[in-house]
N, C-alpha and C positions, 0 to 999 in steps of 0.2 A: 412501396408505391401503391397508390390505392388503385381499385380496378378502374375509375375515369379518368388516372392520367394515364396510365397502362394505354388503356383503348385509344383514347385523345396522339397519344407518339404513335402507336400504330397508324392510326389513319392519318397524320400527318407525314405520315414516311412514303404511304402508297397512294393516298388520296391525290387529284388534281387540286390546286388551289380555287374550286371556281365556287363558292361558297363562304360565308363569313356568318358561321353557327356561335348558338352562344355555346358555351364549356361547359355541355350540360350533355351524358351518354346515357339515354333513355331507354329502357330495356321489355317494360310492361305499360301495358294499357287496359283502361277499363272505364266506359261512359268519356266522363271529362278528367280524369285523374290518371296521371302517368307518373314511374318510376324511374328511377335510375339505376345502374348497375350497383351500388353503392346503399341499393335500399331505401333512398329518400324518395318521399312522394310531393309530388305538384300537381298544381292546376292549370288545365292544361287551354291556354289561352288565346292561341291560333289556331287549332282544329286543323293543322298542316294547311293551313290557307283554303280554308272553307271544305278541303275534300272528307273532315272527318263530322260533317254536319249533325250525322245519326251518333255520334258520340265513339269511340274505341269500340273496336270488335263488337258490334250491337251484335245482339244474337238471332236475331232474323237474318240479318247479313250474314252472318259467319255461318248459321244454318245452312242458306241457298247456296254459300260456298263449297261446303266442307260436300253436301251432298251431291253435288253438281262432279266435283272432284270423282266420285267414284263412279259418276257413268261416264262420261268422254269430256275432255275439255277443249280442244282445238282439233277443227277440219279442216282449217283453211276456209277461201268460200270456194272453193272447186268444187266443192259438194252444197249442201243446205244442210243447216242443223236444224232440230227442234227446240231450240229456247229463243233465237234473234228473231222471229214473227212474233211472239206473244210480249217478249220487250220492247219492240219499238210500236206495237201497236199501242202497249201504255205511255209510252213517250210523247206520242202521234195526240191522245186523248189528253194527256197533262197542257200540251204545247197552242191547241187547237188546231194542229195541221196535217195536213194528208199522208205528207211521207216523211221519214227520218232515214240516215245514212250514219251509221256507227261506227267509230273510229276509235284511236287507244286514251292518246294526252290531247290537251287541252290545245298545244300547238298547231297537232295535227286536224283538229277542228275547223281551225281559224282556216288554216290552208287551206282545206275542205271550200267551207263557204268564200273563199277568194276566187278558188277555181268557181264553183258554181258562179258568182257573181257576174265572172267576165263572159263565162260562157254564155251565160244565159244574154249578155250583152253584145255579143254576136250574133246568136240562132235567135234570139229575141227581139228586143231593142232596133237591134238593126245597126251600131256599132259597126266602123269601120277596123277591119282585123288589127291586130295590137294596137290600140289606141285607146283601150278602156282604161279609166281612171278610177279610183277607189279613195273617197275622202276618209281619211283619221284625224286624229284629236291629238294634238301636242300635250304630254303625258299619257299618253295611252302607253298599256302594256297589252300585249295579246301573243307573248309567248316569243323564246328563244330561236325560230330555225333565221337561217340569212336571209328570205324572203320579210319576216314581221321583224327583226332589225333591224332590217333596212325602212321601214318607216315608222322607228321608236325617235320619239327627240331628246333621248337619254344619250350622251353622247359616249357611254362607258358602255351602251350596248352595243354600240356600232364600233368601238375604237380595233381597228385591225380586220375586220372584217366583210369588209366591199370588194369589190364592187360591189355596189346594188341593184335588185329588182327595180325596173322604173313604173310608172303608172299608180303612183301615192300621192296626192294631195294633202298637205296639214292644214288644218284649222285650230284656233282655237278652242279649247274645249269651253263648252255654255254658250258660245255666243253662235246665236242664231242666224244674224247678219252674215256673218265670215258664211256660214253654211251656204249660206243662202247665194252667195258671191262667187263662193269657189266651185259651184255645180255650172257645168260645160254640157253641151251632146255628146259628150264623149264621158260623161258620168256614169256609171256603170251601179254603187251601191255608196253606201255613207256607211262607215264601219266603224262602231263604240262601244263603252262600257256607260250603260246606266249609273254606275258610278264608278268611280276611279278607285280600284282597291290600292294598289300596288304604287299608283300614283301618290299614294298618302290619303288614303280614304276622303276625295273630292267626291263632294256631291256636286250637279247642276244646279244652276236657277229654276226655282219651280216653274212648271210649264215647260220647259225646253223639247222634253225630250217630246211632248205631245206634240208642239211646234216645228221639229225634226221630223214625224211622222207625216206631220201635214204637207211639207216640204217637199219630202219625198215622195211621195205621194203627186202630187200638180210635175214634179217634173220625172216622173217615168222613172227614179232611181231606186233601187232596194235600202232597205232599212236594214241594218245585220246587225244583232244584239248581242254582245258576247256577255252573255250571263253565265258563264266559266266558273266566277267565283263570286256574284252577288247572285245569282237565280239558286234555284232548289231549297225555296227558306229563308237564305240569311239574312236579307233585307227585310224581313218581317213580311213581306207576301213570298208565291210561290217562284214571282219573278221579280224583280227588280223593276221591269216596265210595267207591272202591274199597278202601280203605284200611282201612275197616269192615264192609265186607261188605256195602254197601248199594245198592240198586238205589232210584234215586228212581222217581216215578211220573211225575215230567217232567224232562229235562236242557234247561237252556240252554247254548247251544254259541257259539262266535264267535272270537273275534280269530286265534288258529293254524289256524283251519279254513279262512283264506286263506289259508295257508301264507307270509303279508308281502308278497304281492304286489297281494291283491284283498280288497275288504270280503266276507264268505261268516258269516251265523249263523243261528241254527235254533232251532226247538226240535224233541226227540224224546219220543214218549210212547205209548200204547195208545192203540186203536183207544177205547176208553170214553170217553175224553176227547177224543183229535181230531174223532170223530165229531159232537160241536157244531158246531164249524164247516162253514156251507151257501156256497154261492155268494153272493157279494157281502157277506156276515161280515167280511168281514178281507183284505189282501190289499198287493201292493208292485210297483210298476211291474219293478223290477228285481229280487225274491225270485226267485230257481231259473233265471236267467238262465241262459243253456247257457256264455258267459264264465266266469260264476262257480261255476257245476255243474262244469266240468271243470277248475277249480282246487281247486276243493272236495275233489274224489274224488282229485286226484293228491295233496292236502296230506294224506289221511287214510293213503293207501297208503305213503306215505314213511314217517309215523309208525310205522306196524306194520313196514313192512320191514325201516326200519333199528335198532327195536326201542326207540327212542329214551325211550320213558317207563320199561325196565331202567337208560340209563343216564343218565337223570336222578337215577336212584333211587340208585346206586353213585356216581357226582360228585357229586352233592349231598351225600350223608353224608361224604364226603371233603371236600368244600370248608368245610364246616356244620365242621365238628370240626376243621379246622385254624382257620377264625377263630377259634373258640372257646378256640384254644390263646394265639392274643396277646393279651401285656399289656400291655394300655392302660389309661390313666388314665381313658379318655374311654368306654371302653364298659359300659354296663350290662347286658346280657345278649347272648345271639345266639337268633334263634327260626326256627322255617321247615318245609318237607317238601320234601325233593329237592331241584330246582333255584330254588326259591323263596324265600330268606333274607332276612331283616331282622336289621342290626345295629344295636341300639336304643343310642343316644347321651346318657347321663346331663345333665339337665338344667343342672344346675352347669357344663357344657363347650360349652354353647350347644346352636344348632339345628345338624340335619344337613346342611342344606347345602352352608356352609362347606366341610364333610369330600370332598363330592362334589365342588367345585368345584378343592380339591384333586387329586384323585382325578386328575381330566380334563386335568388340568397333567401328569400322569402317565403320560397317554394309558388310561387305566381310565375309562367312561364308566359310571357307576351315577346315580342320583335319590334324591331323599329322596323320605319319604311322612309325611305327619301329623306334620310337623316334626320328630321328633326318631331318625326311622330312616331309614339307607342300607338300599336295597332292593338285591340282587343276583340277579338271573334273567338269565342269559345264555342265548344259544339253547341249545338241548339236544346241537347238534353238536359242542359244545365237548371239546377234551380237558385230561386229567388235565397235559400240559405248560404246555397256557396258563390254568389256573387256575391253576398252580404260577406264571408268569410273574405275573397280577393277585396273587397273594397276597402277592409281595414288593412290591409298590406300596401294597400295603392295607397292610402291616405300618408302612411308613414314616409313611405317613397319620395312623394309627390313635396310631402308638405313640409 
């Protein structure tokens, strides 16, 4: 038996079923190149869903880790450490806003800025007590707990698991009208993804999202961007709403702000709104851990230095418009910003999977999303040689 079936019945015996990987037991990593136990090397094509932006074990990252490791890594916050001040003050600087609140996963983000939103919609706004409203976007994803379940319009996220949180609004995602319709006095923030990763890599209609800001804006509601997994790069700017000029009034932050090594997210926003939150509000044994502080700040500094969201922005448009050049029988469009692509797979050619499972025969490791798109976000350190190498694997695939 070779060592990936070996590993594969192990984790099939202990593992929950809450996952559907491809048959691939990965063991080494390095930039954009991963291993398997079995010694075969791939490319590595989702970047664990935008959290490995800086590439596998970058060495600045691993550096701030490994040294960090030897003076103390968790205080709890009953005490203050010395690395969660000089991290979120670069957060504060990247973000343009006053104050930042550090949390672990991406989930716990989101919840974060929920809490903020309503609060701030009570001590604020002026909000009569539970009554606040939070619009989303039908196909939004913003993470697993029963509160952001509860307003997924995926019906396999919520299946068994309600009651639900009440106080969700759905809108359409892009249209501005519905926005515009479903804000009440009891609106409290408009909560989205700049673009739809998980949703199947959907972008907006240009303009939307500046038309959202404006929106929000004339009626007193917060703007919440969960740039989770399109911000820090991957969309080819450093945010995703940078792309329109827009400054949310909250950013959620996460999965590259570990830089692939450590859970690290946040939310950033003015002092108007952080200032709801008192002692004992809200809070995480391990948020601003001086561990994850100093991975945090070396994952952001790599970002800028190595200027990585310019060349998202230049491979992406090169990698975007070479798919777009093969013809395949099997493909319905190609969509995306930067290094964030979806090749949407025509229904009559089956699901995407298939194409991916392919792919990894190939040693090209990409995922499907919402069944009928191959997602392609490779780290950001990727070059223009070894997208030229996956292109000819994808051509075969594909074609």
């Amino acid at each position: 038996m070779s060592k990936t079936k070996e590993i594969l019945a192990q984790t099939e015996k202990y593992s929950a079923s809450n996952y559907h990987p491809l048959n691939v037991v990965l063991s080494r990593g390095e930039g954009v190149w991963v291993w398997d136990v079995d010694g075969n090397k791939y490319l590595d094509c989702l970047a664990a869903y935008s959290a490995v932006n800086q590439g596998h074990r970058h060495p600045r990252v691993l550096e701030a880790l490994i040294g960090q490791t030897e003076r103390i890594t968790l205080t709890s916050r009953a005490f203050h450490n010395d690395r969660m001040g000089e991290f979120l003050k670069k957060l504060c600087e990247i973000t343009g806003k006053e104050k930042a609140l550090p949390m672990n996963t991406g989930a716990e983000a989101v919840e974060t800025a929920i809490k903020a939103a309503r609060k701030w919609g009570y001590k604020v706004k002026g909000v009569e007590e539970d009554a606040a409203e939070i619009i989303t976007c039908a196909g939004n994803f913003h993470g697993r707990t029963t509160t952001i379940v509860g307003f997924s319009t995926e019906e396999q996220y919520r299946d068994g698991f309600g009651p639900f949180t009440p106080g969700f609004v759905t809108v359409p995602y892009g249209d501005i009208e519905a926005l515009k319709k479903a804000i009440t006095p009891d609106t409290v923030a408009f909560l989205f993804e700049p673009l739809q990763g998980e949703g199947g890599v959907i972008v907006p209609p240009e303009g939307y999202i500046k038309q959202a800001a404006e929106v929000c804006k004339q009626k007193n509601v917060l703007l919440i961007a969960d740039e989770i997994q399109t911000g820090l790069g991957r969309t080819g700017k450093m945010f995703c709403c940078d792309h329109e000029g827009v400054v949310p009034d909250t950013y959620i932050v996460g999965k590259a702000l570990g830089g692939g090594v450590y859970p690290v997210s946040g939310i950033a926003c003015d002092d108007d709104i952080m200032q709801v939150f008192h002692p004992g509000d809200h809070g995480s044994t391990f948020g601003g851990n001086p561990l994850g502080s100093a991975v945090g700040l070396a994952s952001l500094n790599v970002l800028i230095d190595e200027k990585l969201a310019d060349r998202a922005a230049e491979l992406g448009s090169y990698f975007m418009e070479e798919l777009k050049k093969i013809e395949s029988p099997h493909v319905d469009h190609v969509r995306g910003k930067g290094l964030m692509i979806g090749v949407v797979i025509k229904e009559s050619s089956g699901a995407a999977r298939p194409f991916c499972e392919k792919l990894r025969d190939l040693s090209v490791l990409a995922k499907e999303t919402h069944h009928q798109v191959i997602r392609f976000a490779p780290p950001l350190v990727i070059t223009k040689e070894e997208i030229d190498w996956a292109l000819e694997k994808i051509k075969k695939v594909l074609q």
